[in-house]
C-alpha positions as CSV (number, residue, x, y, z in Angstrom):
1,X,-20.4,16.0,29.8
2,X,-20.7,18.3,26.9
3,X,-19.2,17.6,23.4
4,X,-19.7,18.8,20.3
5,X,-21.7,16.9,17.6
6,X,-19.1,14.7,15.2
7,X,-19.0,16.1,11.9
8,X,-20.2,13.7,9.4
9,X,-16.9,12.3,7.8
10,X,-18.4,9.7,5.9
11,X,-19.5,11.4,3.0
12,X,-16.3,12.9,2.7
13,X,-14.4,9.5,2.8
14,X,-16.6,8.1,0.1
15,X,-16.0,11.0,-2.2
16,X,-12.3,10.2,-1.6
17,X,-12.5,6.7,-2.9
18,X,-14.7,7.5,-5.6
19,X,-11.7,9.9,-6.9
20,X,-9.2,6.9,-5.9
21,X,-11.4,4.6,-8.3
22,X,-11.5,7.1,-10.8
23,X,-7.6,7.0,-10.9
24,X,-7.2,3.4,-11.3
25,X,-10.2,3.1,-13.8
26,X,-7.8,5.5,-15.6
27,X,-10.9,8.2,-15.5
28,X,-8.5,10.6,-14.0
29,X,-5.0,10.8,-15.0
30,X,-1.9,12.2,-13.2
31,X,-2.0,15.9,-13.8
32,X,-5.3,16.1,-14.3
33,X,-7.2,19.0,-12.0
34,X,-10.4,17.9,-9.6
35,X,-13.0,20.7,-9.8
36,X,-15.3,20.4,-6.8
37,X,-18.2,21.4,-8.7
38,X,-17.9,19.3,-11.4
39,X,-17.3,16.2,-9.0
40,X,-20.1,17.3,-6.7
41,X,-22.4,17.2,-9.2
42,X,-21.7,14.0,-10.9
43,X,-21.5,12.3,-7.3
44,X,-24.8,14.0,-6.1
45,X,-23.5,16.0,-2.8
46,X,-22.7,19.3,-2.2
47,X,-19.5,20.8,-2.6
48,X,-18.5,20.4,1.1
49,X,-17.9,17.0,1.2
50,X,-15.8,17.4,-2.1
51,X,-13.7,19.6,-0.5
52,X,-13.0,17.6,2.2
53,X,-12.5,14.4,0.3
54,X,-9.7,16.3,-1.7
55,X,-7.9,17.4,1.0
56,X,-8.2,13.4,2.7
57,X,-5.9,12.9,-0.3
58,X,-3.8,15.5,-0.5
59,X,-2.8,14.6,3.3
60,X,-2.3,11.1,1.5
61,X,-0.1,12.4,-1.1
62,X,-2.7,11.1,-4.2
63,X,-3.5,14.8,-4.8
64,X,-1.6,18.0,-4.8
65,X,-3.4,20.8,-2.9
66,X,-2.4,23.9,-4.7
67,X,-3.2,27.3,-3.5
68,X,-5.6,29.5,-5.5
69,X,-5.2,26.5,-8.1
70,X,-7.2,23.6,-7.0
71,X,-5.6,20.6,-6.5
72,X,-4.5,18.5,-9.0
73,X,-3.3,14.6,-9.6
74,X,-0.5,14.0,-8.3
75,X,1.9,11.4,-10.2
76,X,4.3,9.8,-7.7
77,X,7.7,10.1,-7.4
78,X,10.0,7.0,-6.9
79,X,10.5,9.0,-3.4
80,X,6.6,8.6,-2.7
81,X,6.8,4.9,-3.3
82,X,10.1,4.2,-1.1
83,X,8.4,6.5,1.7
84,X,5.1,4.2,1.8
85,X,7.6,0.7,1.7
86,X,9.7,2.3,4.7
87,X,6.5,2.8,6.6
88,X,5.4,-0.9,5.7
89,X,8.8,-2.7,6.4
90,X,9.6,-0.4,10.2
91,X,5.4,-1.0,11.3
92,X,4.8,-4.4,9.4
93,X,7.5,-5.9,11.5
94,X,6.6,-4.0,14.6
95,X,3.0,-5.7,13.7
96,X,4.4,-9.3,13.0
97,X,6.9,-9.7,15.8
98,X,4.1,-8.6,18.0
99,X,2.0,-11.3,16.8
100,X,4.6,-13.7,17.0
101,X,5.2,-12.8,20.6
102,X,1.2,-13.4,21.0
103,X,1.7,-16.6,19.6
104,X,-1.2,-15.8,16.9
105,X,-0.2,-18.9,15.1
106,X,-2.4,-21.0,17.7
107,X,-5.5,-18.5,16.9
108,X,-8.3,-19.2,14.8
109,X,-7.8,-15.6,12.6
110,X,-4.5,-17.7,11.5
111,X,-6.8,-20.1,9.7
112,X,-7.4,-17.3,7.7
113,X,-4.2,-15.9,6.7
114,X,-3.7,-19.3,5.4
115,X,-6.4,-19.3,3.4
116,X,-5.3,-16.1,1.9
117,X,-2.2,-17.6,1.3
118,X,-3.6,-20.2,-0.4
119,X,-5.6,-17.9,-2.8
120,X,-2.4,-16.6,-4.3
121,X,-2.1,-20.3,-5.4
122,X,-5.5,-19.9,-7.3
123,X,-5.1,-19.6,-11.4
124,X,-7.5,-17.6,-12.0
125,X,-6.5,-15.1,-9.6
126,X,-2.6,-15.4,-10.9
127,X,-4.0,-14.6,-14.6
128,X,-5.4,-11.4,-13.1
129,X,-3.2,-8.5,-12.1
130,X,-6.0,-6.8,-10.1
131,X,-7.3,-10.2,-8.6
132,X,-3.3,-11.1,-7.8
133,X,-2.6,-7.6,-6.2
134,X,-5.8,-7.3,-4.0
135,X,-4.8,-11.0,-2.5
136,X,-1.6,-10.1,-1.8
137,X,-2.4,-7.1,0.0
138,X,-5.3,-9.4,1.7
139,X,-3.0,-11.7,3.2
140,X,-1.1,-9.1,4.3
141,X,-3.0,-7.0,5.9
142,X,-4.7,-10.1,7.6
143,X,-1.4,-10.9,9.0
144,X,-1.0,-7.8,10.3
145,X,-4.2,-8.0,12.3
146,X,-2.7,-11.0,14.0
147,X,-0.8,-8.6,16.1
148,X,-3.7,-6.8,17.4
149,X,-2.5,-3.3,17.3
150,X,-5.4,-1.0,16.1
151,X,-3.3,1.9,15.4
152,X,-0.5,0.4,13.9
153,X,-2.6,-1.8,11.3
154,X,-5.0,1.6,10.8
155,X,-2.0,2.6,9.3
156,X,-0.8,0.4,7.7
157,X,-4.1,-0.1,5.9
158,X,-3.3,3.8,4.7
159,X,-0.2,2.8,3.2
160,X,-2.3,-0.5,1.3
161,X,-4.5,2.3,0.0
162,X,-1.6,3.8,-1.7
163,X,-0.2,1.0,-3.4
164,X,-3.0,0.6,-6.1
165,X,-2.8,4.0,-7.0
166,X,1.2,3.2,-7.5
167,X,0.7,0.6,-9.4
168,X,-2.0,1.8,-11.8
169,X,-0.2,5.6,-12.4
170,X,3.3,3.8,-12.9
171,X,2.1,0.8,-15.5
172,X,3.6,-1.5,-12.9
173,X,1.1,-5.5,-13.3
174,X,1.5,-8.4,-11.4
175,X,2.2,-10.2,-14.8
176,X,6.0,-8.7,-14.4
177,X,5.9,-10.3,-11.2
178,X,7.3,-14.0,-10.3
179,X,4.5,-15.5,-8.8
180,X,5.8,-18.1,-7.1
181,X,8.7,-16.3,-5.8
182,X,6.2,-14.1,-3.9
183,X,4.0,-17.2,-3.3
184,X,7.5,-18.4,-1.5
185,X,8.5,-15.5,0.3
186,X,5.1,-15.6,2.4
187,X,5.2,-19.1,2.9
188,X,8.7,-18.6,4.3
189,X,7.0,-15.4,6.7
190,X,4.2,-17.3,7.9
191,X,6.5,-20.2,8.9
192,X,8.3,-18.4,10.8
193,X,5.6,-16.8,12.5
194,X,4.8,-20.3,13.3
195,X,8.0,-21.5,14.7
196,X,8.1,-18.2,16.4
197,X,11.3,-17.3,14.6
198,X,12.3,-13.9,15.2
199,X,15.2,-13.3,12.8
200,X,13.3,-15.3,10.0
201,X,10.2,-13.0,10.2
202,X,12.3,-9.9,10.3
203,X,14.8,-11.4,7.1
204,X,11.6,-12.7,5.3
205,X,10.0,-9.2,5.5
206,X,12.4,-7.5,5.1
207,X,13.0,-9.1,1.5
208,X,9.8,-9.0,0.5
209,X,9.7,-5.2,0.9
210,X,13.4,-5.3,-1.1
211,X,12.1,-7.1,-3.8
212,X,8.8,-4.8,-4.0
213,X,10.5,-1.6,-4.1
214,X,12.6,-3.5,-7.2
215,X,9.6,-3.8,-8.7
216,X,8.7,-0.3,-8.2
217,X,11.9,1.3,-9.4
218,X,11.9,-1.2,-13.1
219,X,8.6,0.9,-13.9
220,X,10.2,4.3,-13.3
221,X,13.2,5.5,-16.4
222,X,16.1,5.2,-15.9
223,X,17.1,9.1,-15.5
224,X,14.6,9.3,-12.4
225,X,16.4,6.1,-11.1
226,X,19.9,7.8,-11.5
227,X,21.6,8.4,-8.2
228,X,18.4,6.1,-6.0
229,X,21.0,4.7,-3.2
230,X,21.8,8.5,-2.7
231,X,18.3,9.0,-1.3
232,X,18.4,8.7,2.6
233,X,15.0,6.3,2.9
234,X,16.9,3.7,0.4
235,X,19.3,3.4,3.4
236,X,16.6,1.8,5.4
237,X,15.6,-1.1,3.1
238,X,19.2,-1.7,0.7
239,X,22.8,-1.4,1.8
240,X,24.9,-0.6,-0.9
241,X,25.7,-3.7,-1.8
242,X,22.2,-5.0,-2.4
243,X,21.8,-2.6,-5.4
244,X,21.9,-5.8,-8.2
245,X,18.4,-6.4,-6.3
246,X,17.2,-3.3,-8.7
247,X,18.6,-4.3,-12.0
């Protein structure tokens, strides 16, 4: 068997989340343009790697990849946000029902979700946007690892990448959030999983996705928000008749 050597990637992934911390340390601002000299030398590698961490992003959609212009920041549209919360809502319940199915409630790893869960509870985490966002993706990530599907979690964990970013370019905190309506929302979700319930899982995921992308849209102005239910993605997480969910 003869294969060629694997090129060293991990370089190239660290230099991409050293740019993602720079962006939600505020270092780099949308708009702002990532010379790969400049960044290789402050990070101590060679320009290579730099390259390649760039375009990991701009495949993610952080970055901009502009042709004989470098790539630059990118600042996401409310388009950007809806795509990532349509990828989490269709595989997230692909993920949970599978887990249901598996009955992960009986497996140790659910110990563990529960734990999670009962970090949100914490007050010192509540008091701290970054603290509150990072446990709520925890948990959810962690019940999305109850379903055992590699691939399907690998993304998903791409999408939980994105979400920081989101949240620090568009202003949006936890502090506009009501805790314990989230805090109730994944209670409902993980008793469902419990009791096996497969319309409950799908209805309290599905919410929780609704009520994100609310979220979302409050930190966008208005004249970006004009005409939202027109965009086709919005079809897959409101009917027309949910749109008081976004006022």
């Amino acid at each position: 068997m003869s294969m060629e050597p694997l090129p060293d990637l991990s370089t190239a992934e660290l230099v991409a989340q050293r740019i993602r911390e720079a962006i939600l340390d505020g270092s780099l601002r949308p708009g702002d343009r990532l010379i790969e000299a400049d960044i290789a030398a402050e990070l101590g590698t060679s320009r290579g790697p730099v390259r390649e961490g760039i375009r990991l992003l701009g495949a993610e959609g952080v970055v901009v990849l502009r042709r004989n212009r470098g790539a630059i920041v990118q600042s996401p549209t409310f388009e950007d946000v809806l795509e990532v919360y349509v990828v989490r809502l269709g595989l997230g319940l692909l993920a949970l029902h599978h887990a249901m199915e598996l009955d992960a409630a009986s497996s140790p790893e659910f110990d563990d979700v529960q734990l999670l869960l009962r970090r949100l509870h914490d007050p010192e985490v509540q008091v701290d946007p970054l603290l509150m966002m990072d446990a709520d993706l925890a948990f959810q990530s962690a019940l999305f690892d109850l379903s055992g599907l590699a691939r399907v979690t690998a993304v998903l964990e791409q999408t939980a990448r994105d979400i920081p970013v989101f949240v620090k370019v568009l202003g949006i905190t936890y502090d506009d959030v009501d805790h314990a309506a989230l805090i109730e929302r994944h209670e409902r979700l993980v008793k469902a999983i419990r009791t096996r319930h497969r319309g409950e899982v799908e209805a309290a995921w599905r919410d929780h996705v609704r009520c994100t992308v609310g979220e979302f849209a409050r930190g966008y102005p208005d004249a970006q928000i004009e005409g939202i239910f027109e965009l086709p993605l919005m079809h897959h997480v409101f009917d027309h008749h949910d749109n008081h969910n976004l006022g």
